[in-house]
N, C-alpha and C positions, 0 to 999 in steps of 0.2 A: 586557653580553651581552644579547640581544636575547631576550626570553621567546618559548617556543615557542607559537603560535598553538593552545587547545585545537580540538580537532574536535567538528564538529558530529556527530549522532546521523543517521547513514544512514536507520534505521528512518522518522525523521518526513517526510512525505511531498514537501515541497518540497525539503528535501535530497536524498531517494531521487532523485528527477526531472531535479534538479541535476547528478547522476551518470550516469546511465544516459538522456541525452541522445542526439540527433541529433549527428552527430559523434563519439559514444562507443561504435560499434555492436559494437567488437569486446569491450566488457567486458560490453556488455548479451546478445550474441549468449552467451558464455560461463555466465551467471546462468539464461539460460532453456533452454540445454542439460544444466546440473547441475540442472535440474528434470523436465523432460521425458526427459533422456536420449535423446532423437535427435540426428542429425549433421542442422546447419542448415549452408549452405555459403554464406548469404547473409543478409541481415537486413536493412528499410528502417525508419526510424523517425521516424514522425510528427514534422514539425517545430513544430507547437503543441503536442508533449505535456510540455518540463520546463518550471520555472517558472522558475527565474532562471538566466540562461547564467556565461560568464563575463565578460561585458561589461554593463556598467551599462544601457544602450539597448536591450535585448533586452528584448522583453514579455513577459507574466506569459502563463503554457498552464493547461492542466485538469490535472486531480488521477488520473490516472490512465495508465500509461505503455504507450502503444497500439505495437508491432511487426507488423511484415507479412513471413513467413519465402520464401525462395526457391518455396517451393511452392505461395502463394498462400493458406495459414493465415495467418487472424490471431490476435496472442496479445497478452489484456490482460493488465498486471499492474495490481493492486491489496493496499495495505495499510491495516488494519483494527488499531488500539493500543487500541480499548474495545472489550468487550463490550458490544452493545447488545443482546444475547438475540435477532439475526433474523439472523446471520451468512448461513444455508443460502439463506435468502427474496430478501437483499441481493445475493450474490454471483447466485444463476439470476437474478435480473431485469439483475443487470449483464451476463451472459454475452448475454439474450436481446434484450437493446439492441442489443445489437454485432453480433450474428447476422443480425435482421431490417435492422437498418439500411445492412445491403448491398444491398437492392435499392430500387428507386424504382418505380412503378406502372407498370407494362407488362411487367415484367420477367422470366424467366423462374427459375423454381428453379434452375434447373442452373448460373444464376451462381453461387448463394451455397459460400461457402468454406469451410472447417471454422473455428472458433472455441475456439482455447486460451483458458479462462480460468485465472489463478492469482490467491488469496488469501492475501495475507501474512497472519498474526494475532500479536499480541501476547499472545496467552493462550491457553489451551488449549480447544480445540471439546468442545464435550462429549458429540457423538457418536462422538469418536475417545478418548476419552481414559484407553481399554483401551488404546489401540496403541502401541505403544515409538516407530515409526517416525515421522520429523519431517516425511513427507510424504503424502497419501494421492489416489490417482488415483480420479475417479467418473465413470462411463460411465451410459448408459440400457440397463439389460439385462433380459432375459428371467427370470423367478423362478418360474413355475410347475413349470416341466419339470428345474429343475436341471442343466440344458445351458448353457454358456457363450455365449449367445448373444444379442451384442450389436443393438441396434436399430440405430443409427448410429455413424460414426466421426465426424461433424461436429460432435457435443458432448466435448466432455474438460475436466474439471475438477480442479484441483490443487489443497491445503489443504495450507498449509505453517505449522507453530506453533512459534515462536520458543521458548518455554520447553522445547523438549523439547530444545534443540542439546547442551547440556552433556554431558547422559548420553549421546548422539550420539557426541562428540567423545573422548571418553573411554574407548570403544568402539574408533571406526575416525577416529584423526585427520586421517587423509587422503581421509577422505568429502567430496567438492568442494561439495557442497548446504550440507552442514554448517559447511563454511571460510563459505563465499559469507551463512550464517544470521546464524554467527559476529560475520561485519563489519556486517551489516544493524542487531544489536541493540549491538555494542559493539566498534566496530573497536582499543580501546586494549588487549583481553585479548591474553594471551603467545598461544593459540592464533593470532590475526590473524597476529599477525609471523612464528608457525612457518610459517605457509601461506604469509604470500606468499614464503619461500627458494623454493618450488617450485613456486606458481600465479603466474605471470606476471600473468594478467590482474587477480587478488585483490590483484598490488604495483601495477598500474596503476590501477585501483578506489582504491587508498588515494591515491595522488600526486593523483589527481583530488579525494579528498573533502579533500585539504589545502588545494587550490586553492581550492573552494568554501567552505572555510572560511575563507579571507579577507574574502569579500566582506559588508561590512558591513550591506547590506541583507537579504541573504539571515539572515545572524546574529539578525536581530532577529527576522525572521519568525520562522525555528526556533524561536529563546528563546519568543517568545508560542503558538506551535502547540504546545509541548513543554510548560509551564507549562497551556495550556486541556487538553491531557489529561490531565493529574495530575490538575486539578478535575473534570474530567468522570469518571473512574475513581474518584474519591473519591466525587461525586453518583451516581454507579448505588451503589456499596458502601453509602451511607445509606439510599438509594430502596429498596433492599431488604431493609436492616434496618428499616425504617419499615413496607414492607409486611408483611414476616413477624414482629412486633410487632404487628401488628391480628388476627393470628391467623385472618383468612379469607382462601382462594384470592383472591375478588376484591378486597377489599382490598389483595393481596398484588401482583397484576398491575395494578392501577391505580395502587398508589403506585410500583412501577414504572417504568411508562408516565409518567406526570407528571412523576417525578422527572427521567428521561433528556429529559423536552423540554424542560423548562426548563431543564436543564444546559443541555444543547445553545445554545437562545437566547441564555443569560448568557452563554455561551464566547463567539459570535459576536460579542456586544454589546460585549464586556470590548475582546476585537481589534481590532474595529473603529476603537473610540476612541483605539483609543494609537497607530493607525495615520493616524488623522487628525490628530492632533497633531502627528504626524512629518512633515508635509504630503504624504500618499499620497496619488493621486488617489481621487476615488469610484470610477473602473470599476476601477484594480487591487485596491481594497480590496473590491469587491461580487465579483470573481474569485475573491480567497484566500478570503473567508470564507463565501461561500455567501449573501448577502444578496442583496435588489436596490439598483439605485443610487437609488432613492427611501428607502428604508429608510438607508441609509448616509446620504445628504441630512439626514435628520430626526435625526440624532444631532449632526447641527452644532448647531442650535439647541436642544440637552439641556443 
């Protein structure tokens, strides 16, 4: 009897991507309507944004899953599995890329389109983490006068924290954000399988992440992307017992800071080379890992 193939972890980024492709639009259209909660009647999706399709000849995309809704919103999704303490700083500069980079020089305001951001996180924000609810919406609004009044609709920001799904689910198990959280952090729990009797698109999300779970290149990435954040969430938990162990503030935010770069580097370095080994090119390996193809060059000769 043939061993069932385990699944890969949706959560890790090249997987997510893997899913919620070009082609996939009706399961991806499904994920950012149990987020936002509007009726999208249409959805177009970047054909450079997953990373490995299901055919071996299909090139490596970006790390971040760009949609364009019938109305002419664009909506990024991004997922975030370490705390790097600048979650708030990271996500507005990601939103504000996206936003400006709609127009080219001459251009007038009145093109630009409104800009859904969402941030998946693997941990709990710590500005939210009074709030029970596993999503929180953030607009630009008015504060002096205590009136509801927003500056713009063209900013919306979404913060979705995986640790809170449990107590979610356990609550309202037919909460569809919380099904859709569910599978993102651990598609094998009895909850996944209760959802998909009744979310269609949640049984077709899984048929897919089976699929993708075949394919042996993708497998490997996962395993080493999925392996460099366990190290890098172990490196911040040190860095910051190191800094709060020297017993001053600055101390405390520079062993920090240090500690998260050099994770970060080793992660990079670590990938790199076992990806070279495997005989990856330099540009799909300067892709997944964030290097340049000179820096991935210079690892040959280490």
């Amino acid at each position: 009897m043939e061993k069932k193939q385990e699944l890969l972890k949706p959560k890790i980024d090249v997987v997510f991507h893997s899913i919620f492709r070009k082609g996939n639009e009706r399961i991806t259209k499904a994920l950012i309507t149990s987020i936002t909660k509007e009726k999208i009647e249409d959805i177009e999706l970047d054909n450079d944004r997953y990373i490995i399709g299901k055919y071996p000849e299909e090139k490596l995309g970006i790390l971040d899953l760009k949609a364009t809704l019938d109305n002419g919103t664009i909506c990024d999704i991004e997922i975030q599995l370490a705390d790097n303490k600048d979650t708030a700083e990271r996500f507005l500069f990601y939103w504000s890329r996206i936003y400006s980079g709609q127009l080219v020089k001459g251009d007038d305001y009145g093109k630009l389109n409104k800009v859904i951001g969402i941030i998946i996180l693997d941990y709990n924000f710590e500005k939210t983490k009074e709030i029970e609810r596993i999503s929180t919406k953030w607009k630009i609004k008015e504060v002096t006068t205590g009136k509801e009044i927003v500056l713009t609709d063209m900013l919306e920001l979404y913060i979705i924290e995986i640790p809170k799904v449990k107590r979610i689910l356990e609550k309202e198990p037919n909460d569809k954000l919380a099904q859709w959280v569910q599978f993102l952090d651990n598609p094998n729990e009895k909850e996944v399988l209760k959802a998909m009797e009744n979310n269609e698109e949640i049984k077709e999300a899984m048929e897919e992440l089976e699929e993708v779970s075949k394919i042996k290149q993708l497998r490997r990435i996962a395993e080493l992307k999925d392996k460099a954040i366990r190290d890098e969430k172990n490196g911040l938990r040190h860095a910051t017992e190191d800094g709060i162990n020297i017993g001053l503030e600055r101390g405390r935010k520079e062993g920090i800071k240090e500690g998260i770069k050099e994770g970060e580097k080793n992660k990079q370095i670590e990938i790199a080379k076992k990806l070279l080994k495997e005989g990856m090119s330099t540009e799909k390996i300067s892709l997944i890992v964030g290097m340049s193809k000179e820096e991935v060059e210079n690892l040959k000769n280490n």
